[in-house]
N, C-alpha and C positions, 0 to 999 in steps of 0.2 A: 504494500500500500504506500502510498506518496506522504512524504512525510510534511510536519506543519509548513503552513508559508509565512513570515516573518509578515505580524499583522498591524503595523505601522511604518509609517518612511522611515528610513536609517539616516540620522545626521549626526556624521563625523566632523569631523573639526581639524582643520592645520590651522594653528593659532598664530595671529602676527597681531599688532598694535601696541599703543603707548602707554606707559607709564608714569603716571601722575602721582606727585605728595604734597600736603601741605606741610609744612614742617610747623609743631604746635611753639604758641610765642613763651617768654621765661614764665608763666603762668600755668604751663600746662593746657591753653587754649588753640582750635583751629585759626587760621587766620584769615580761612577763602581764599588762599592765594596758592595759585600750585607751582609747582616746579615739573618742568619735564624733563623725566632719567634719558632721555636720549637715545643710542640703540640699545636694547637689551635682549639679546636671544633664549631669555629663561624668566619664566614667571610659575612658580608650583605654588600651588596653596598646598598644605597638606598637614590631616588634623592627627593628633598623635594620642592615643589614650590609654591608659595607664587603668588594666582591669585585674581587679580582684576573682580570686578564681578559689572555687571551693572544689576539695574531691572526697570522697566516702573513702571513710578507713577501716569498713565491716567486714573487708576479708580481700582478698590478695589483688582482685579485680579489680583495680582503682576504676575510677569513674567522676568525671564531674558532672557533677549536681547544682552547681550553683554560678550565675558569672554578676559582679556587680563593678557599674563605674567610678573608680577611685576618685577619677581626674583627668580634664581633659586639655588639648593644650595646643589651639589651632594656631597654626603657624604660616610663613611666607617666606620662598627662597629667590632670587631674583641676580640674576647675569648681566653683567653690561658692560660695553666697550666704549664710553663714551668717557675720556678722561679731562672733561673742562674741568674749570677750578670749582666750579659749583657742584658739579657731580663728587670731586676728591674730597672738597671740605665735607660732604654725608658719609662717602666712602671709609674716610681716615680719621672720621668722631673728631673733628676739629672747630664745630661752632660753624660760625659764620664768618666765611672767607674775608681779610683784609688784604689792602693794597697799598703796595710801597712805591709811594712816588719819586721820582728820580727830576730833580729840578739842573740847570743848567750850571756847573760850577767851575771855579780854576782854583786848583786845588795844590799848595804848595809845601812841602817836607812834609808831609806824612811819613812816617815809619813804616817798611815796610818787611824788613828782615831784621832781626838783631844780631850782634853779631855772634853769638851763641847759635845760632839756627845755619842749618846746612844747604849751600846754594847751588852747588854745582848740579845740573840734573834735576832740579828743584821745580817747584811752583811754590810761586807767592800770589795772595788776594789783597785786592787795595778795599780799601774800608765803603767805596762808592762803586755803582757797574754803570756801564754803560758810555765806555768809554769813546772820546770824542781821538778817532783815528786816520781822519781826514788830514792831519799832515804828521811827520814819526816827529816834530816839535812838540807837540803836544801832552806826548808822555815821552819823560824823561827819568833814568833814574840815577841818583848819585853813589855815589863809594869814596865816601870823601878822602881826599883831596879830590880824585877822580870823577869825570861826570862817563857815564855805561856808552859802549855804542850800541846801539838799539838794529839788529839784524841779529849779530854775529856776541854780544855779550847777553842780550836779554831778546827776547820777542814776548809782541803783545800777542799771546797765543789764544785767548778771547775776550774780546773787548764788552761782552752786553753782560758777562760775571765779573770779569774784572782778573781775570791771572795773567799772570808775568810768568813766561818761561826762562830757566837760565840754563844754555846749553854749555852740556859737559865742557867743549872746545871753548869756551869764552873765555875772557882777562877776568870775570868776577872772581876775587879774592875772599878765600873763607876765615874768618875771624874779625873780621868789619862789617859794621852796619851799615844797610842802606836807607836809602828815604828815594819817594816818587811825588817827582810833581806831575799834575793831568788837567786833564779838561772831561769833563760830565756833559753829554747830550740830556736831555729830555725826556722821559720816559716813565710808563706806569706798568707796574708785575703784581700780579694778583698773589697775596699768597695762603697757606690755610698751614695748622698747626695741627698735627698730626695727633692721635690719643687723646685729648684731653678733654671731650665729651664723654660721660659714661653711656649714653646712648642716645638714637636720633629717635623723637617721641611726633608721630604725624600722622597723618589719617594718608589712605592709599584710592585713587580713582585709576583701572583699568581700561579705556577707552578701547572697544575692540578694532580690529580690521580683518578676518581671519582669510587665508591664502582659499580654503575649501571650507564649505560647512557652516556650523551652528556660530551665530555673532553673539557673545554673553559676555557684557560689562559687568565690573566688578568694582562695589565698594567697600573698603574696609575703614572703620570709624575712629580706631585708636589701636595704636601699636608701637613699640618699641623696635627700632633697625639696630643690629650690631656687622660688626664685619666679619665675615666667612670666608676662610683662607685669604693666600699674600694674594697684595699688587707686585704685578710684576715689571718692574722697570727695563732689565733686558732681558728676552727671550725673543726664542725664533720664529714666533708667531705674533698677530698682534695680541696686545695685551687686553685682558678683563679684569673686571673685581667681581666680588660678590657679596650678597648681603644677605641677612637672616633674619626674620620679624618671627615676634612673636605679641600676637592680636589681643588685646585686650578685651575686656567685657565691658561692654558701655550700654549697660541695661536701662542704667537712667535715662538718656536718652532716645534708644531705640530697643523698647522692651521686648518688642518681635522678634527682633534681628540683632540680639548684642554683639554680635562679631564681627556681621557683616552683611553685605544682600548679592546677589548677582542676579542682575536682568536680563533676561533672554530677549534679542530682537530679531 
């Protein structure tokens, strides 16, 4: 005989779309404002529950007899490859990204090696980046009496961090201090402080797009992000981060749905 025939349409799903947070303000409140994760090729929800389990000890046949919910503990994993500073300061628990303004300067005897410190083969950092290399007058550095020749004793080996290279082959002399005078272009660098969040506390909006199949938006109302596994700075691929939530109950406000809702469209 023919066997059943599957008695509803089958809707699979290849999943693609965007990932939204509001990050909540020092208050612990939403702010209506979202931020977009950029690309991310991984979104799991996934509920983890922690069960109590009974078995009879009346004779050698174990058997359970009983199963009860301890605790449950729904969760969110989430991939992305999108490394702006907005994305690393969530990534790296660092708060809310600052930026270091670089104003135009000329800047004269700074210290930049002592003469305790080893120069041959060396790198040195000048205290300002963004160094103005439009003529090699510009940065200069001393060995007093002595002023460096700039090729062959030192090279500005990057000018937007600010190192001095001192090749091996040079006249620079080890047991004297040097000092650099420069010039500073103009310039702003975002930066974020890595750890020092204990966690990123925000509500989550899934906006669907999916490649095949069922479209289902997803909101989640409160949750705390931590990070999951390294950034990788060099590798042979491009790089990801990852992140880990774990959703809160916000009964109070959505007693239906304290975790969350997902709409089917």
């Amino acid at each position: 005989m023919p066997g059943l025939t599957y008695p509803i349409p089958h809707l699979p799903m290849l999943g693609k779309g965007s990932i939204l947070i509001d990050i909540f303000d020092a208050s612990g409140n939403p702010t209506k404002s979202y931020i977009h994760l950029g690309n991310c090729h991984k979104l799991e929800f996934d509920i983890k529950d922690d069960i109590a389990e009974l078995y009879q000890s009346l004779n050698k046949s174990v058997s359970l007899i009983a199963t009860a919910l301890k605790k449950r503990q729904p969760g969110v994993a989430i991939t992305g490859t999108d490394f702006s500073s907005d994305h690393m300061a969530i990534v790296q628990m660092a708060g809310l990204k600052t930026t270091l303004t670089q104003t135009v300067q000329s800047i004269t005897g700074e210290a930049l090696l002592s003469a305790t410190a080893a120069k041959k083969g060396r790198y040195a950092r000048t205290l300002n980046g963004n160094l103005d290399v439009s003529s090699p007058a510009n940065t200069v550095v001393h060995q007093t009496p002595a002023v460096l020749v700039q090729g062959s004793d030192y090279v500005v080996a990057d000018p937007v961090i600010g190192l001095i290279y001192f090749p091996a082959s040079g006249s620079v002399a080890e047991g004297t201090a040097l000092t650099i005078d420069y010039m500073t272009l103009a310039a702003t660098h975002d930066q974020v402080a890595p750890g020092t969040q204990p966690h990123v506390k925000c509500a989550l909006h899934f906006d669907p797009d999916p490649t095949d199949g069922q479209k289902i938006a997803v909101d989640i109302w409160r949750m705390n992000f931590n990070p999951s596994g390294p950034v990788g700075f060099i590798a042979d691929d491009y790089g990801n981060w990852q992140l880990k939530g774990m959703i809160l109950d916000d009964t109070a406000n959505h007693p239906l749905s304290p975790y969350g809702l997902e709409t089917f469209y």
